[in-house]
N, C-alpha and C positions, 0 to 999 in steps of 0.2 A: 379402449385398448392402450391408448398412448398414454393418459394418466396412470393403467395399472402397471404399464413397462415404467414408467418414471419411479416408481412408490419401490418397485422392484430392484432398482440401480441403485438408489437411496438406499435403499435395507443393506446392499454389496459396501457400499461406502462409510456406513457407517460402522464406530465400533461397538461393537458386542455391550462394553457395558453400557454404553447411553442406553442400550434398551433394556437394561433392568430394572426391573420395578425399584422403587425406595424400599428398603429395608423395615418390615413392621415393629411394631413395638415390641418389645423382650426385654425379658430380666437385665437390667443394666442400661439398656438403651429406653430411651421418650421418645423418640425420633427426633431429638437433637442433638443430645449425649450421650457419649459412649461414657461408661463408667466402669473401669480395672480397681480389682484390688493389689493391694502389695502388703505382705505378710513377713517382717523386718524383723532382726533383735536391735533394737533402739535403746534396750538399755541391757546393761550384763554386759559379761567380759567379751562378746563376739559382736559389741556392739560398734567397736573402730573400723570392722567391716561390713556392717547392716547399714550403719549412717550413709557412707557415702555409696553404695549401693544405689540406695533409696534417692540421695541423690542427682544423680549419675539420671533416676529414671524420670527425674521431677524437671531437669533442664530438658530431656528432651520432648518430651511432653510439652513443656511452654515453648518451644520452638515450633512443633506439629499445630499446635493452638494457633501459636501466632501467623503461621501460616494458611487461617482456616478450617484447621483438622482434621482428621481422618477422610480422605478423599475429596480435601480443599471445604468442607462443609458439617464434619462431628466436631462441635469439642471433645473432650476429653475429661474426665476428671477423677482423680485418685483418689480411693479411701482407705488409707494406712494404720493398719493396725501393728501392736510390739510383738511378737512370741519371746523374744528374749532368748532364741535358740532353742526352745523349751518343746519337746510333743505335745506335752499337754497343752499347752498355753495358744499351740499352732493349729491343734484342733479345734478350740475353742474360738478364735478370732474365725476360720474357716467358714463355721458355722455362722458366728455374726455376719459373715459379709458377703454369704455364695446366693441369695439371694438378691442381693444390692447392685452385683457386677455381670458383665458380658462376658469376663475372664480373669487372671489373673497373671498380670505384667511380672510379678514376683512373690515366688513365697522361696523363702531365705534357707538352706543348708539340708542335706544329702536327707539326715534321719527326721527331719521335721516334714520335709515334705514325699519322703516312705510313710509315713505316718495317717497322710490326710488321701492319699491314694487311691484307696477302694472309695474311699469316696466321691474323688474324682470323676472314677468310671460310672456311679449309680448315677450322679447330676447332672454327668454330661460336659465337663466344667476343663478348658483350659489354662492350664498353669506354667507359664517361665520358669523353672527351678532354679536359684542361685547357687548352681552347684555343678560341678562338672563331672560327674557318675556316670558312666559307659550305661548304668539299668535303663535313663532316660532316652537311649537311644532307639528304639524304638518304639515308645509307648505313645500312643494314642490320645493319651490327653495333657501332654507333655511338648513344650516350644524349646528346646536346649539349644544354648549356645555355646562357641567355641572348642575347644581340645578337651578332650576327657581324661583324669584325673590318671587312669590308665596309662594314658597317653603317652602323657608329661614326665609319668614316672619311667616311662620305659625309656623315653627320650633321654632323659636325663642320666639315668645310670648306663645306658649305654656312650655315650658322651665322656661321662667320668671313667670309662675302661677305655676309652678308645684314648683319651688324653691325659690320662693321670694316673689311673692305676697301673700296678706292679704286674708281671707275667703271672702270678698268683693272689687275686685277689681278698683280701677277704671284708666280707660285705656283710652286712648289719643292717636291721632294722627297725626302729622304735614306734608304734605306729600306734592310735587309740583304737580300742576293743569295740567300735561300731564301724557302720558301713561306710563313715567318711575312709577312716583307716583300712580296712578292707580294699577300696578299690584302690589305694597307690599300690597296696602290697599284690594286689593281682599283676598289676604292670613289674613290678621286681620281681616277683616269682617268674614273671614269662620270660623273661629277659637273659635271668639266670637259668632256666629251664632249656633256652636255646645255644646257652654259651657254653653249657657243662659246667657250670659253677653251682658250690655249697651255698647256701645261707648260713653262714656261722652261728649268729645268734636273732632271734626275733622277740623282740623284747613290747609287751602291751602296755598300755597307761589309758587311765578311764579318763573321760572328760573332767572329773570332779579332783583332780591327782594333784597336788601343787609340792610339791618334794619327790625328787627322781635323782637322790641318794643311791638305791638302791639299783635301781635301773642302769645309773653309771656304771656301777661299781660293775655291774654285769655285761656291760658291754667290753669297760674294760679289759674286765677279766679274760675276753676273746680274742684282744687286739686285733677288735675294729678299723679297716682302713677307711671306709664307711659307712655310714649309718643315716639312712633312708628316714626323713621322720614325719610324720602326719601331724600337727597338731594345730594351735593358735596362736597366735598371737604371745598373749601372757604368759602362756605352758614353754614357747619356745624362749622365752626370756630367762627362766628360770632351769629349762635343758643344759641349756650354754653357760650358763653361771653355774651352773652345778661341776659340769662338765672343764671348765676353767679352775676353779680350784682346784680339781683332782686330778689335772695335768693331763688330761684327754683331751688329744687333739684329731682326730679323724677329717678325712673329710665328710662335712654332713650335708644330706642333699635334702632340700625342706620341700613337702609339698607346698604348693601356691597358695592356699592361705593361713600357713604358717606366716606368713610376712607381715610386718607394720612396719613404717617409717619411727614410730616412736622408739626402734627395738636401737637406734643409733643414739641414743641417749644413755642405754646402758653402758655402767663399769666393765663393762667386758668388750664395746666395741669393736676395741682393735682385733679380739679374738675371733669375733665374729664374721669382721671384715677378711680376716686371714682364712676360716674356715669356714664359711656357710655360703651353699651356692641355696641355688632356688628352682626347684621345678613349675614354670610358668608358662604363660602364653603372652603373645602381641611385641610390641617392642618399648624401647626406652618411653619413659615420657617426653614426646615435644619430640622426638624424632619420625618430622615428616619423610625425609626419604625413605626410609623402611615402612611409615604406615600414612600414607596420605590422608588417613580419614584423622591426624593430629590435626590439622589444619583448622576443620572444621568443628572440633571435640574444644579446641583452643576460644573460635568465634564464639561457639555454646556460652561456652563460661564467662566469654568475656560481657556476653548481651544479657547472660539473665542469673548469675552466680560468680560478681567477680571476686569475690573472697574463697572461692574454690582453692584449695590447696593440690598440688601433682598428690594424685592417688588413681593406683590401678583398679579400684574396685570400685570409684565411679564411673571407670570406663567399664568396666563391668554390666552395669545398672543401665548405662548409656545403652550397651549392645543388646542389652535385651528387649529394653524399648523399644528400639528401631528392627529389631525382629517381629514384635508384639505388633508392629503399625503395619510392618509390611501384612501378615497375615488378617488383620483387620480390612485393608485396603482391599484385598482378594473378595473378602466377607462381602464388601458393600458392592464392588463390581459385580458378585455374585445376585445381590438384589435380597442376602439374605444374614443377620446379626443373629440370629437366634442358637442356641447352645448348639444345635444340629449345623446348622447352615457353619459357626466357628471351625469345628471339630471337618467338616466335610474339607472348611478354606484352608484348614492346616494340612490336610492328606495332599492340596493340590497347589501350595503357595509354590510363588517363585523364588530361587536361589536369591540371596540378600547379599550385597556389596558390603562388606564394612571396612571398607578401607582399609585393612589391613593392622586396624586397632584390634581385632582376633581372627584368627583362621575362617576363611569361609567353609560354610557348611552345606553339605545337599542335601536341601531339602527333597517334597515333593512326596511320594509315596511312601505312607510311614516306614512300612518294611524295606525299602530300598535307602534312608535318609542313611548317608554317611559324615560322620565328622571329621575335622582336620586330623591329617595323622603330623600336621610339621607341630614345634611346639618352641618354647623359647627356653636356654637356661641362662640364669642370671647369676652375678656373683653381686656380693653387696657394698655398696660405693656409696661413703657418708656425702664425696661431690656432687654425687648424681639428686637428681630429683628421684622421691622419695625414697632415693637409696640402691637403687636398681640399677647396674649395669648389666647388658647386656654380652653376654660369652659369645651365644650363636642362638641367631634369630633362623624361626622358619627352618627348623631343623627337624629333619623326618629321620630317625635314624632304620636300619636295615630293620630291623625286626617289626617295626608297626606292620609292614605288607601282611605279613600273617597271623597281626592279633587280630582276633572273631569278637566282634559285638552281641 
């Protein structure tokens, strides 16, 4: 009796996961490694943000590693393939590697991974999406991080009426004809839907578009005060230069990754810096008082990537990773890696701390998981690291309360 009351006090004091079994073997795990895939454009024009994405996921990973890994005792190990932002290309790496992996830490941009989806739900298979789409917000085999694209946009153009627009606005849109462009334009429509305001003009450009002559000319013609734009990188270089010779000057409000640091290189800077703010999230680079988890994002790079250049879309790669561990971490607590056992650890992970390098998000029951409604807008600062000053950080404006997910 007194040994069974002992063994009984023992079980009280102990926690819960010492007594889970080890994890058995499954697709992606030996029982000693965990093995994520990451599904990148490493080469192509959206390659200046797949890189340090992919990045971003490679240093924290060798920090997890180096501290033993996943629950002090997995490694970890990454098998990155390119899509090039391509569907086809993202179905096709999917396939090479959904056998290979436990999950996937990232596969890269809104219509690429709509793409690989239903197949998601047949394998069972958890996926990070590099893409801030509201569609991820409740899906089941889907880990999203930070503000949704929604979000940012609503944030953002409510922002520009509250601080710069005229008692009559009038507002434009230039957005590409797939679901990236779709979900900012959902957040402007609501935005203006709540304010009583027109769309003036809504103007589409396909991913493949390199001359928006005509586009100008059309916005123009509306006298745009501003003009909402979804695009890339490259497409936004050539917006603005378009837009610059034809003496259009709006104010333009860029979705989040519209942006690159390179874009300060252009002949047109100054126009740029005069006129393009930025629908984003988190804060400046290297500004720890607004986000504590700089500090830490800072030591990363210094211990295992010091040639890392300030760029927001390794911190990007970074937040998802450390999203990816925490629900792995749940997995092994749980006593269970297997595609069932993932999928169960995501329905039940705990809220994730990111220091304030992006919005926290509630997790926990898929249908209950809510995203950050604050968001950041930027204006662009050739002083600033990569370019990025911050307007107003952690800004929820009035209308997020009643956008529905």
């Amino acid at each position: 009796m007194i040994l069974k009351g002992f063994l009984a006090l023992v079980a009280l004091l102990t926690p819960v996961a010492s007594w889970a079994a080890e994890p058995a073997k499954s697709p992606g795990f030996d029982g000693e490694t965990i093995t994520l895939g990451m599904i990148s454009p490493l080469t192509g024009p959206v390659a200046v943000l797949g890189q340090p994405v992919t990045a971003g996921q490679q240093v924290w990973y060798q920090k997890v590693n180096a501290n033993g890994g996943i629950a002090g005792k997995y490694k970890v190990e990454l098998l990155t393939e390119d899509n090039a932002n391509q569907e086809a290309q993202t179905i096709q790496q999917y396939n090479k590697l959904k056998n290979s992996v436990t999950a996937f830490t990232q596969v890269f941009g809104t219509h690429t991974t709509m793409a690989i989806r239903p197949q998601l739900q047949v394998d069972k298979i958890v996926v990070s999406p590099a893409s801030f789409d509201s569609y991820w917000v409740h899906d089941a085999n889907m880990l999203p991080v930070g503000s949704t694209y929604q979000v940012m946009a609503i944030n953002a153009f409510s922002y520009w009426l509250d601080n710069e627009a005229d008692t009559d606005p009038v507002a434009c849109a230039l957005v590409r004809d797939d679901p990236y462009g779709e979900a900012g334009m959902q957040g402007i429509e609501f935005v203006a839907k709540k304010r009583g305001i027109e769309i003036a003009s809504e103007v589409t450009i396909s991913q493949a578009d390199q001359d928006f002559t005509g586009q100008i000319a059309q916005l123009k013609s509306a006298e745009c005060e501003m003009v909402f734009v979804t695009t890339v990188p490259p497409q936004l270089a050539r917006i603005v230069g378009n837009a610059a010779r034809a003496g259009f000057t709006p104010r333009w409000i860029a979705q989040w990754p519209s942006w690159h640091e390179a874009l300060l290189k252009s002949p047109v800077v100054d126009y740029i810096e005069k006129y393009v703010w930025l629908a984003g999230e988190g804060a400046e680079w290297g500004e720890s008082d607004d986000a504590p988890g700089m500090n830490e994002i800072a030591g990363d790079i210094a211990q295992f990537k010091p040639d890392q250049a300030p760029n927001v879309w390794f911190i990007t790669g970074y937040n998802q990773a450390r999203a990816i561990s925490a629900m792995l971490e749940k997995a092994v607590a749980d006593g269970d890696l297997s595609r069932e056992g993932i999928m169960k650890a995501l329905a039940t992970m705990p809220n994730v701390n990111f220091g304030g390098l992006t919005g926290n998000y509630n997790y926990g029951p898929i249908e209950k998981r809510n995203p950050p409604a604050e968001s950041t807008v930027f204006a662009i600062d050739k002083t600033k690291p990569f370019g990025l000053k911050a307007l107003k950080t952690s800004f929820a404006a009035p209308e997020t309360a009643d956008f529905k997910y």
